[in-house]
N, C-alpha and C positions, 0 to 999 in steps of 0.2 A: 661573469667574466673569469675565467683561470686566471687562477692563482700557483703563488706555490708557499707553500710554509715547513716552515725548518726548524725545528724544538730537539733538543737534549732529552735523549728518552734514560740516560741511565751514565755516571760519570767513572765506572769502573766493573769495566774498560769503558772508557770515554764514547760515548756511541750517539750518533744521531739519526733521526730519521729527515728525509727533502722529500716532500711530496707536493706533487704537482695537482690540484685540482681540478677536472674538466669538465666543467658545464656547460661548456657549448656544444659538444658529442652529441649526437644525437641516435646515431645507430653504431654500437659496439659488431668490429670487424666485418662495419657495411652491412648487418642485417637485422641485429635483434635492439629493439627499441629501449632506450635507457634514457627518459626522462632524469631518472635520478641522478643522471651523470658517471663518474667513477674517478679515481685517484690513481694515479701511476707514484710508486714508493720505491725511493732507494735509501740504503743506508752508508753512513759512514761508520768507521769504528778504526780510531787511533788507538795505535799498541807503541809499546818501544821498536823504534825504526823501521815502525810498516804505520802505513794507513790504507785500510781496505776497504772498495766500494764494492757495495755489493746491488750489483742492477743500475741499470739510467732509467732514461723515461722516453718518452716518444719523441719523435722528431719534429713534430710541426712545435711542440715548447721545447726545443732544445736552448734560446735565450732564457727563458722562464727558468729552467732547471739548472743553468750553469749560474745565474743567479743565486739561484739560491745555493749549490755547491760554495762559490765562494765565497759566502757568509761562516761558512764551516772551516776550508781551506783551499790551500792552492792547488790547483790543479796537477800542476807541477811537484808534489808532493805523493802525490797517491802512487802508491806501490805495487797495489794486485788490486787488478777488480774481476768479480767473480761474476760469472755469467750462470745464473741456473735456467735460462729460459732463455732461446734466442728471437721469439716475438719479436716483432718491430716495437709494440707499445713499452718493452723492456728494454729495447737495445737501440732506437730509435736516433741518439743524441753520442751514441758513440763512436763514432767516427769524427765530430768535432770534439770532443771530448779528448780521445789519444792525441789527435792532434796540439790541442792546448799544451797535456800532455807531454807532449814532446814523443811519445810512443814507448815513454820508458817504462810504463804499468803491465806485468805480467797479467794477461788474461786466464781466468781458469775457467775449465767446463768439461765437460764431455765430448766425447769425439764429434757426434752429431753437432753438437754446437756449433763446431767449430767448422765443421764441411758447411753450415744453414749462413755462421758469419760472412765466411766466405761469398759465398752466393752472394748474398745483400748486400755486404759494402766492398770486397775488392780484397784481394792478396794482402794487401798492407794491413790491413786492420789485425788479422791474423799472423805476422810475424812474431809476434810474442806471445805467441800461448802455448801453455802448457794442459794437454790431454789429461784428465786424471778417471781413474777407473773406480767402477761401485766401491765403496766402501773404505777409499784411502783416505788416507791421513797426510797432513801437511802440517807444520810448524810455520807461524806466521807471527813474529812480535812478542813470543811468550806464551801462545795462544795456538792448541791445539782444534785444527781446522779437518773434519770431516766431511767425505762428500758423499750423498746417497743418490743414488739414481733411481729414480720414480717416474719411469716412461710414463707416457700418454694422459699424463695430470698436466697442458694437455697434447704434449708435443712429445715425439720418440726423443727428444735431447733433452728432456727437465729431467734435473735434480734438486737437492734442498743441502745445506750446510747445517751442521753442529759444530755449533764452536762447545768442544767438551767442557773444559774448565768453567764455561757461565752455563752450560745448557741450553742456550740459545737454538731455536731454529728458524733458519731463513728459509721462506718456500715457496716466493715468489705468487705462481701462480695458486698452487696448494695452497689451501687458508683464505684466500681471496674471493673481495665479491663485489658487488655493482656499489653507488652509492659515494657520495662524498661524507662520513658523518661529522656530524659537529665537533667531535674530540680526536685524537689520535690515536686515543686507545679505547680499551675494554672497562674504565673506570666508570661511566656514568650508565646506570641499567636502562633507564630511558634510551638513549642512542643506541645499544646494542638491540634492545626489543623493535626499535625502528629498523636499524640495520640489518637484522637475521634472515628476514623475506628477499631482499636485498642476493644473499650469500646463496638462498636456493634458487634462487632465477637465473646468477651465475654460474652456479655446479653444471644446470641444468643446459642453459644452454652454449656454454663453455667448455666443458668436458664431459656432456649427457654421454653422447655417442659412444664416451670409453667409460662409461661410469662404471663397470664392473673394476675398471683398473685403481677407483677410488680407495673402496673396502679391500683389496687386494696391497695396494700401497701402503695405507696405512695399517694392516697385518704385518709389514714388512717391520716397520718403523718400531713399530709394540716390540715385534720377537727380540729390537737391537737394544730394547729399553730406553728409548732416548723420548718417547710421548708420554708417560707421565710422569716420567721426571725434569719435562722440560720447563724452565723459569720465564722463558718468552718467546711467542710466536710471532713473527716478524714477515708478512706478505707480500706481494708485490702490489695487492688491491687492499683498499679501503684499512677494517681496524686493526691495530696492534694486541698482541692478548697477550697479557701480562696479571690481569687479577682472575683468571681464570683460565690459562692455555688449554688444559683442556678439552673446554668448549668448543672451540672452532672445529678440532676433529670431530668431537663427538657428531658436532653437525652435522659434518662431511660424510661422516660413514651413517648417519641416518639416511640423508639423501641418497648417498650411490646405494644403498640397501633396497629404496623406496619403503623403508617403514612408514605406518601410515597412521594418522593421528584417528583418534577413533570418532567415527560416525559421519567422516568427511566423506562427500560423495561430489565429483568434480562431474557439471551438466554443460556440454559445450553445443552450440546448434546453432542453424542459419534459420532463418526465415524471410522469406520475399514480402509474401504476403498476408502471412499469419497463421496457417495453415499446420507449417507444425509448432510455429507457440501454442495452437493451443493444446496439442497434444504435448508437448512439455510442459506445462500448464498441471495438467495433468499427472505427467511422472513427476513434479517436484512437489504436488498435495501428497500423492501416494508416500514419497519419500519424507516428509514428514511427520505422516501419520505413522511412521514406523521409525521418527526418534534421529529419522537423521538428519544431518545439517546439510545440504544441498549448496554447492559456490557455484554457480551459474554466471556462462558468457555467454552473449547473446550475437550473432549478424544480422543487424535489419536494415530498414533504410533509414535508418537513424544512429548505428551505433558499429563500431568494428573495433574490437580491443584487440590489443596488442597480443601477438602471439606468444611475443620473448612473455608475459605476463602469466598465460593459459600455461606455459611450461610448467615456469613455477608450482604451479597448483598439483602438478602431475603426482609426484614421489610418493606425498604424505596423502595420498586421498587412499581411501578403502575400493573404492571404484568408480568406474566411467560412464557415461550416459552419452549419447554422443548422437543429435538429430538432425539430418541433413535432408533437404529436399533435391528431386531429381532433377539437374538443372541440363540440358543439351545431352542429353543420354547418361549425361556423370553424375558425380556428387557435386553438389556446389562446389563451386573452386575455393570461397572461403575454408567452408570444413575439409574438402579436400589438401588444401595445403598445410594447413594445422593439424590434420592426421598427419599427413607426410612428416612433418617434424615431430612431435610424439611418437611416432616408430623409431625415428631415426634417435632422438635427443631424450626421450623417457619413456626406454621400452620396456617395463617392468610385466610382474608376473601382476596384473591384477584384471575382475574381473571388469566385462563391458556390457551394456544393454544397447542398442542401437532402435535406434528409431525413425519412420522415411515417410515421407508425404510425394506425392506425385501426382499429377495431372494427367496425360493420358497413357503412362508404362514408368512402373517402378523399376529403376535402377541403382539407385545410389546405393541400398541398403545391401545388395549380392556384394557390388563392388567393396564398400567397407567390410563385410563376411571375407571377403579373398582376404585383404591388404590386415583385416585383424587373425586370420587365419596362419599366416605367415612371419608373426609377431611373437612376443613370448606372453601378451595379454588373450584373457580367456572370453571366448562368447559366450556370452549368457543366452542371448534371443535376439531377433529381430521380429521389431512389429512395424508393418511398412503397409499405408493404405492410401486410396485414393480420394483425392479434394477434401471434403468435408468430412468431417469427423462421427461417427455413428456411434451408437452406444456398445456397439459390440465391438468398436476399435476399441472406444474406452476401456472398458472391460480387459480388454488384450494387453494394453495400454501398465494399467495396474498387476494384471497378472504378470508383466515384464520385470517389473520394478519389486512382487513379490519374490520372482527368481534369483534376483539382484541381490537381493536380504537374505536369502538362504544362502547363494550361495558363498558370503561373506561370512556370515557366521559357522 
């Protein structure tokens, strides 16, 4: 059942966090499967004669999150709220919000913000805002307030705040990742070891598609000095990092790099009716016998894992295996739409071996040759045979997965 909870993260400057917990979600923005749920996070933070939020929460808990708002304070009181991201799951609850309100709260953001605000809730909601440009500064409370704009982390109008004096940085979606964890912050190493698989499943299929704008943003953020010497990282998802900020980047620019952990080899494949299990069978002994760790998903008529899942795996794997059988002239439509999103959502430079079973005309295996052709991932081989498996497929089979290893090393 969502919840919301509301804790004092820090009493100088007086700052809280309201986060909303959602376990009833089921698919984040209608497509990618989150079991684990997620957190929609705002902040409060009291200064002398300002009180500023920064971010709402979604709409369908907009009771939930004003709840918990006024456990902290009146509504009526808050002074600027800062929009770095104008998502609905961000900005969701604010329209009843200014209203409470009264509309007296100066909104801040970017231009784009404030054209996207528009659009979503109506001219009034945007009467009070004020546009600010990369890199200004604002006075708020005693408290020098920065704004950096960090397009496509993962919308043309996010930005992230530095409040200079604490070091703080707010960044919404930046930082953010699936998962509700049991703490609020980065103090217990348990929760964050839980949470980090979590954080690449979001990068992944959150801002895959711009992931080079990942390492490129946070380059930005380094040259301005403000990421290692920040005191706390403050998201719009999940944990707060405060005993190690950071970490969360480091993550971050792992991921959009696709650094890859060593001897991880990510094996994804359909099978109808065994045909190419056993020829993957096959490439994950061979993979073995040469040291590597093989994370194998399987499609059968027992089994169909989640794609948002298969993402995840993508980044930090060394490379691809990828066995589809020829299904109506195609590739399976399973494997078929799980490539389609690994091109689109983690298209890194790394290498692929493919592999094709078919019945009376192989297809699948040209078509994924085109669709990895057109990628920034490298073919290794295709070994594509008919029904039953022969020892000279085998053979083919291992020498695929030999080429796999060279060409890795």
């Amino acid at each position: 059942m969502p919840k919301v909870r509301v804790e004092k993260i820090c009493s100088e400057p007086e700052l809280y966090i309201i986060r909303v917990d959602d376990d009833r979600i089921g698919y984040f923005e209608a497509t990618w499967d989150i079991p684990e749920g997620i957190t929609y996070n705002a902040y409060i933070m009291k200064l002398d004669g300002a009180v500023v939020l920064f971010d709402v929460s979604k709409k369908e808990y907009t009771d939930l999150f004003m709840e918990g708002l006024r456990k902290v304070v009146d509504p009526k009181e808050i002074t600027h709220i800062v929009v770095h991201h104008t998502e609905p799951d961000h900005t969701g609850t604010l329209p009843k919000l200014l209203e409470e309100n009264g509309y007296r709260a100066q909104l801040i953001g970017t231009n784009f913000a404030k054209r996207f605000l528009e659009g979503f809730y109506g001219e009034k909601v945007v009467e009070n805002f004020y546009t600010v440009k990369d890199g200004e500064e604002m006075k708020i409370g005693g408290r020098t307030f920065r704004f950096i704009a960090v397009p496509w982390l993962h919308w043309p109008d996010t930005m992230i705040t530095y409040v200079v004096e604490d070091k703080f940085i707010f960044g919404c979606d930046a930082g953010g990742g699936y998962g509700i964890p049991e703490t609020i912050d980065d103090s217990d190493e348990e929760v964050v070891e839980k949470y980090l698989p979590h954080v690449t499943k979001y990068i992944v299929t959150v801002i895959g598609h711009y992931h080079k704008y990942i390492v490129q943003n946070i380059n930005k953020l380094k040259s301005l000095g403000i990421v290692e010497s920040a005191r706390m990282i403050l998201p719009g998802h999940g944990l707060v990092w405060r005993k190690d900020p950071l970490r969360i980047f480091e993550h971050y620019e792992r991921v959009g790099a696709g650094t890859p952990t060593k001897d991880k080899v990510l094996v994804i494949y359909d099978s109808m009716y065994g045909f190419v299990e056993k020829r993957m069978e096959v490439i994950i002994d061979e993979l073995k016998k040469h040291s590597k760790k093989p994370v194998v998903y399987r499609f059968t008529d027992k089994e169909a894992p989640a794609v948002s899942d298969i993402l995840g795996e993508v980044p930090d794997s060394e490379a691809l295996v990828i066995g589809a059988s020829t299904y109506e002239a195609d590739i399976h439509p399973r494997v078929r739409y799980t490539l389609f999103e690994i091109l689109d959502k983690a298209n890194y430079e790394k290498p692929v071996l493919v592999v094709g079973a078919f019945g009376w005309g192989g297809v699948a295996g040209k078509k994924i040759e085109t669709l990895i052709s057109r990628s920034k991932f490298d073919l290794v081989d295709t070994v594509e045979s008919r029904g039953m498996m022969s020892e000279e497929d085998e053979e083919k089979l291992r020498e695929g997965v030999r080429k796999l290893i060279q060409w890795i090393s």
